[in-house]
C-alpha positions as a Markdown table, in Angstrom:
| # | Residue | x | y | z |
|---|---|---|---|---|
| 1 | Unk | 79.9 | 91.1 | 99.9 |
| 2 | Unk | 76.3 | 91.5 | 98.7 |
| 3 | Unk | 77.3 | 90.9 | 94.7 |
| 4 | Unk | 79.2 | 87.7 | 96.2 |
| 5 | Unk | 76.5 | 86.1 | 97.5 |
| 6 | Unk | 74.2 | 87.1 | 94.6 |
| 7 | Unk | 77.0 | 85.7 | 92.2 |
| 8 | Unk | 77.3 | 82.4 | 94.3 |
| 9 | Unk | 73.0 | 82.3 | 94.7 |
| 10 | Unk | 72.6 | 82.4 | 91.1 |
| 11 | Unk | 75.5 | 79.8 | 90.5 |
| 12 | Unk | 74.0 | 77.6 | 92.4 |
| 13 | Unk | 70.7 | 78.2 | 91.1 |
| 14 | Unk | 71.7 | 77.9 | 87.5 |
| 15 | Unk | 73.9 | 74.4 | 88.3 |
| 16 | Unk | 70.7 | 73.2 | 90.5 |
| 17 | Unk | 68.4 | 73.5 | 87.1 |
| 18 | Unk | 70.8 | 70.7 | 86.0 |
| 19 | Unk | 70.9 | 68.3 | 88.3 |
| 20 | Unk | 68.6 | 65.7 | 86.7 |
| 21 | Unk | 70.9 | 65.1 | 83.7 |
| 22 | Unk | 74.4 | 64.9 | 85.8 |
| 23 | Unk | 75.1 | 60.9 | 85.6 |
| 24 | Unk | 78.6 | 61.0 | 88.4 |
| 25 | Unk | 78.7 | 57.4 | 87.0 |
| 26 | Unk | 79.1 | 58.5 | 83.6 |
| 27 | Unk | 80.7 | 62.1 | 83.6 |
| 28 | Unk | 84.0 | 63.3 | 84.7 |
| 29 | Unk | 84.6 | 65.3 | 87.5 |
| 30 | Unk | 88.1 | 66.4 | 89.3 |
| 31 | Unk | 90.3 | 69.3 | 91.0 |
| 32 | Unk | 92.9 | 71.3 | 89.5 |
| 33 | Unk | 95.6 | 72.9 | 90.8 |
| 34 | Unk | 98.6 | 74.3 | 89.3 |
| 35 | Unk | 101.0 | 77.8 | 88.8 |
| 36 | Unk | 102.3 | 79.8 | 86.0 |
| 37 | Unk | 102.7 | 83.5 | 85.1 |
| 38 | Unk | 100.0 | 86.4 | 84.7 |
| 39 | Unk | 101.1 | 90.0 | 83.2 |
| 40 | Unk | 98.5 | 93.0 | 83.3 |
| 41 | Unk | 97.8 | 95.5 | 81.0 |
| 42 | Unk | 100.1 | 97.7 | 83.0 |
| 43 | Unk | 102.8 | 95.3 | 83.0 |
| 44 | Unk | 103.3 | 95.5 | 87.1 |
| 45 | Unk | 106.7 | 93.9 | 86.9 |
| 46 | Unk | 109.1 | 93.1 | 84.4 |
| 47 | Unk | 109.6 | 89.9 | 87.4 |
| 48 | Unk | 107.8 | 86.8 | 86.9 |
| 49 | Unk | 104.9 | 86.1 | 88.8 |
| 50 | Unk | 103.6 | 83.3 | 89.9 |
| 51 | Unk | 99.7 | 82.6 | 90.5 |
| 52 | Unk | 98.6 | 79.6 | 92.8 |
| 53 | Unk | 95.2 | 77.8 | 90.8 |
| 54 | Unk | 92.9 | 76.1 | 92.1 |
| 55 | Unk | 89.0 | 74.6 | 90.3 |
| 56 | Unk | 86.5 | 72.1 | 90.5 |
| 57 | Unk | 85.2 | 70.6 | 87.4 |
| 58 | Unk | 82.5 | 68.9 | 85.9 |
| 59 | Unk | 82.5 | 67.6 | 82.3 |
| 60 | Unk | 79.1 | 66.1 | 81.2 |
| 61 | Unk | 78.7 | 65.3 | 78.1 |
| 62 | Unk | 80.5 | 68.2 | 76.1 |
| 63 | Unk | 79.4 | 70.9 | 78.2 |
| 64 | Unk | 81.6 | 71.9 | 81.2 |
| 65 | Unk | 81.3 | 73.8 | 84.5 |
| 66 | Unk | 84.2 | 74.7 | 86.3 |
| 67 | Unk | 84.3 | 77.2 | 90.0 |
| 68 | Unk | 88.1 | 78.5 | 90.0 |
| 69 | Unk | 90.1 | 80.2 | 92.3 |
| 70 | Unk | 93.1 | 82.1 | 91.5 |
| 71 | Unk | 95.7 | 84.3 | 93.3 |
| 72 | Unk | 98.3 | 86.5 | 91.3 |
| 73 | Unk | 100.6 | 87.8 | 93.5 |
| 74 | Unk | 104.2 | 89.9 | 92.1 |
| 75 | Unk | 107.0 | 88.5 | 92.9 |
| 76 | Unk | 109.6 | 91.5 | 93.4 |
| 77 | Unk | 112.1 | 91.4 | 95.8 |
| 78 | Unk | 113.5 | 94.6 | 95.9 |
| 79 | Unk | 111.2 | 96.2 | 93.8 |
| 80 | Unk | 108.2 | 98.5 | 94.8 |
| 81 | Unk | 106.0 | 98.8 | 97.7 |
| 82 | Unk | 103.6 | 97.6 | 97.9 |
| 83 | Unk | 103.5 | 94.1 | 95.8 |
| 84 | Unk | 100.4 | 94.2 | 93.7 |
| 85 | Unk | 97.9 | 91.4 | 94.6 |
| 86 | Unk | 94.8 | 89.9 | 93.0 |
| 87 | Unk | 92.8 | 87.4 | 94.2 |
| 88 | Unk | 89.5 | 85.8 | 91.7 |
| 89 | Unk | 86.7 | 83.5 | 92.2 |
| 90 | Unk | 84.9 | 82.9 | 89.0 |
| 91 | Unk | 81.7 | 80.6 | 87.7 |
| 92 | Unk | 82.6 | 78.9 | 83.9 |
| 93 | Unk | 80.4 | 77.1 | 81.5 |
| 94 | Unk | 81.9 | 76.0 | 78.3 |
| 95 | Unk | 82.2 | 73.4 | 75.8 |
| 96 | Unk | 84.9 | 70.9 | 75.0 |
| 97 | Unk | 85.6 | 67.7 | 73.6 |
| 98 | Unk | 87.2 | 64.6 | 75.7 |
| 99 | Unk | 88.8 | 61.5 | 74.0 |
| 100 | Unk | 90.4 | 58.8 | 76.1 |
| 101 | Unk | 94.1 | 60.5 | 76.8 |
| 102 | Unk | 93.5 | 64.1 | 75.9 |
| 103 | Unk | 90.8 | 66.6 | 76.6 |
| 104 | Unk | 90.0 | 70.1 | 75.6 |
| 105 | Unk | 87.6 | 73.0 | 76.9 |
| 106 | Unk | 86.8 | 76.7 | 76.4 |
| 107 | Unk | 84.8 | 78.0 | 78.8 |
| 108 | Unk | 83.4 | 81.7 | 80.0 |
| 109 | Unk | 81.4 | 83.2 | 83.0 |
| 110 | Unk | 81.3 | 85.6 | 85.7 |
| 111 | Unk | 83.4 | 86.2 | 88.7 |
| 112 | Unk | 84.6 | 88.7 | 91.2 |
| 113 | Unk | 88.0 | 89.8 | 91.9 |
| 114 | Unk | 89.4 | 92.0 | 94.0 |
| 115 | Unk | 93.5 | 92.8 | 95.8 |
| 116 | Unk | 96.2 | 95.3 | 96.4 |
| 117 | Unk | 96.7 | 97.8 | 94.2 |
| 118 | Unk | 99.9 | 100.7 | 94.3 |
| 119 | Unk | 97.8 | 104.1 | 94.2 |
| 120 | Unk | 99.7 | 107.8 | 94.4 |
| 121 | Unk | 103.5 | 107.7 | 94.6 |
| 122 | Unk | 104.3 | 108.5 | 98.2 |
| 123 | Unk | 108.2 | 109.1 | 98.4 |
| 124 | Unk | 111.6 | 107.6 | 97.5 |
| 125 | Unk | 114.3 | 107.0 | 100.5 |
| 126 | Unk | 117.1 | 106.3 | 98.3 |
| 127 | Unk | 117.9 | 103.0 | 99.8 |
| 128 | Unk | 118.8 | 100.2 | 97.4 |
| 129 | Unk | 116.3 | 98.0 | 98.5 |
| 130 | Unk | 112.4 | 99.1 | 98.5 |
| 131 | Unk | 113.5 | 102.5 | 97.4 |
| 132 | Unk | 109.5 | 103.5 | 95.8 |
| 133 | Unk | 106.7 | 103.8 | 98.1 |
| 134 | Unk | 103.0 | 104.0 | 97.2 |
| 135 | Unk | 99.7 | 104.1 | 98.7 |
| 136 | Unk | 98.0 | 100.8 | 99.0 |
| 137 | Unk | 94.7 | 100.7 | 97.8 |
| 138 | Unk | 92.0 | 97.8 | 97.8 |
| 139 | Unk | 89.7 | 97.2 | 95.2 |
| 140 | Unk | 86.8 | 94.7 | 94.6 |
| 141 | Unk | 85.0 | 94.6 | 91.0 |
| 142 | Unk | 83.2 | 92.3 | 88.9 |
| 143 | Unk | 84.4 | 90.2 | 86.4 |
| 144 | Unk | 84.8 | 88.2 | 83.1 |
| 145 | Unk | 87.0 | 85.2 | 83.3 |
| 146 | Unk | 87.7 | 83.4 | 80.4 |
| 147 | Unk | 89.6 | 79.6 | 80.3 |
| 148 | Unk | 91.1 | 77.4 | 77.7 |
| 149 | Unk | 91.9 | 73.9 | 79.1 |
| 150 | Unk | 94.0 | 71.2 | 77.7 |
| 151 | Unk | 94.7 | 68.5 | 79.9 |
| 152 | Unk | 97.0 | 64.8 | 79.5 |
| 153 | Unk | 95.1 | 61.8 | 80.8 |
| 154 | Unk | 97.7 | 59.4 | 81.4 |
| 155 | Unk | 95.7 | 57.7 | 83.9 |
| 156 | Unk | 92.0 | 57.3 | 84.9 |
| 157 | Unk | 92.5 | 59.3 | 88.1 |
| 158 | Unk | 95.0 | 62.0 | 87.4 |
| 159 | Unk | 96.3 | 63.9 | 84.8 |
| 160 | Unk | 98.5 | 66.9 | 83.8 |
| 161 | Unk | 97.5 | 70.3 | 82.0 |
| 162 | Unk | 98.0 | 73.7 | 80.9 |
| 163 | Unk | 95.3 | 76.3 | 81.2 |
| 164 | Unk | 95.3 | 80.1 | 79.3 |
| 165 | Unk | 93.4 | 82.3 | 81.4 |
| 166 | Unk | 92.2 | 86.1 | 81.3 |
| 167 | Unk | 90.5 | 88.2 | 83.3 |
| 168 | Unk | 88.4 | 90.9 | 82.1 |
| 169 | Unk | 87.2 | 93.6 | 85.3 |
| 170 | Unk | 86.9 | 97.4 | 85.5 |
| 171 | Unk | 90.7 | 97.9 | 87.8 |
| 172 | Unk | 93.4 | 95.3 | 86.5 |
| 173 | Unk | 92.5 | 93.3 | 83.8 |
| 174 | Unk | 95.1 | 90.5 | 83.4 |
| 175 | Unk | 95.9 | 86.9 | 81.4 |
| 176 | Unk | 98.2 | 84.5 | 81.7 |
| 177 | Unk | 99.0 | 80.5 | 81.9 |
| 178 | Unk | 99.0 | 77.8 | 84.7 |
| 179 | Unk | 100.6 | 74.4 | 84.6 |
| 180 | Unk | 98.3 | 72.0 | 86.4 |
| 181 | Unk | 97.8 | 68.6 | 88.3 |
| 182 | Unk | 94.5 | 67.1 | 88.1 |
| 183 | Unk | 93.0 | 64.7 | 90.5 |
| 184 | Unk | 89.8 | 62.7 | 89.8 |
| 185 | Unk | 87.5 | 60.5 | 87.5 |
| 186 | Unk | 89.1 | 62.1 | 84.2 |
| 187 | Unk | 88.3 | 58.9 | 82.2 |
């Protein structure tokens, strides 16, 4: 809890230092939110997955700050217990380019992400449904995400978009891709 308030604190700190030079008149700012797939380097399921995305952007000038949320959960019906779950908050700076109907960003920073893990096999009933049972262990631990944004501006207000993410941290590094709707002054 400490290194999420220190993350958050420093965020804040570093987006306060650049407050004189954000114009809301001028620069582009919206929410995302959107679903896809994530695979780990484990490969947890051989199942899709879907992740629920969420972020708040800013876009001034052609350097961009983003705060994202995401939640990967496996989807496996009859498949092990427990269902491995991750949940990430992350701060982004990056750089991109914006042209009237299409825009493009890369961005980087640090994050925190924590879940469900499976730990030690526990035992097998036999059944045909849920048949593998294994401890469930939590985890928290920093991390790296990294983001590459392209996003359809059809209209001033909203837009659509894919984003390729990744996740570097110490317990289950992951990547993957949402499909997004955006909502806000992207023009």
């Amino acid at each position: 809890m400490r290194l999420l308030s220190t993350l958050i604190g420093l965020s804040t700190f570093y987006l306060t230092g650049f407050s004189q030079v954000i114009d809301f008149k001028n620069d582009k700012y919206w929410v995302d939110a959107g679903f896809g797939s994530f695979i780990t380097i484990n490969n947890i399921s051989g199942l899709p997955v879907f992740p629920q995305y969420l972020s708040i952007n800013l876009f001034n000038d052609s350097t961009f700050y983003k705060i994202s949320f995401l939640r990967n959960e496996e989807w496996d019906l009859f498949g092990d217990n427990p269902n491995e779950e991750y949940y990430s908050v992350g701060v982004l700076l990056g750089k991109g380019s914006s042209r009237k109907y299409l825009q493009f960003q890369f961005s980087c920073g640090l994050g925190i992400t924590g879940g469900i893990k499976r730990g030690d096999f526990l035992y097998n009933n036999g059944d045909w449904f849920r048949s593998d049972y294994y401890e469930r262990d939590k985890f928290i631990t920093p991390s790296i995400p990294v983001e590459i944004d392209l996003l359809f501006k059809p209209i001033k207000y909203a837009g659509i978009g894919v984003t390729l993410f990744g996740n570097l941290n110490f317990v289950r590094p992951y990547c993957g891709f949402a499909v997004k709707l955006s909502m806000g002054k992207l023009r």
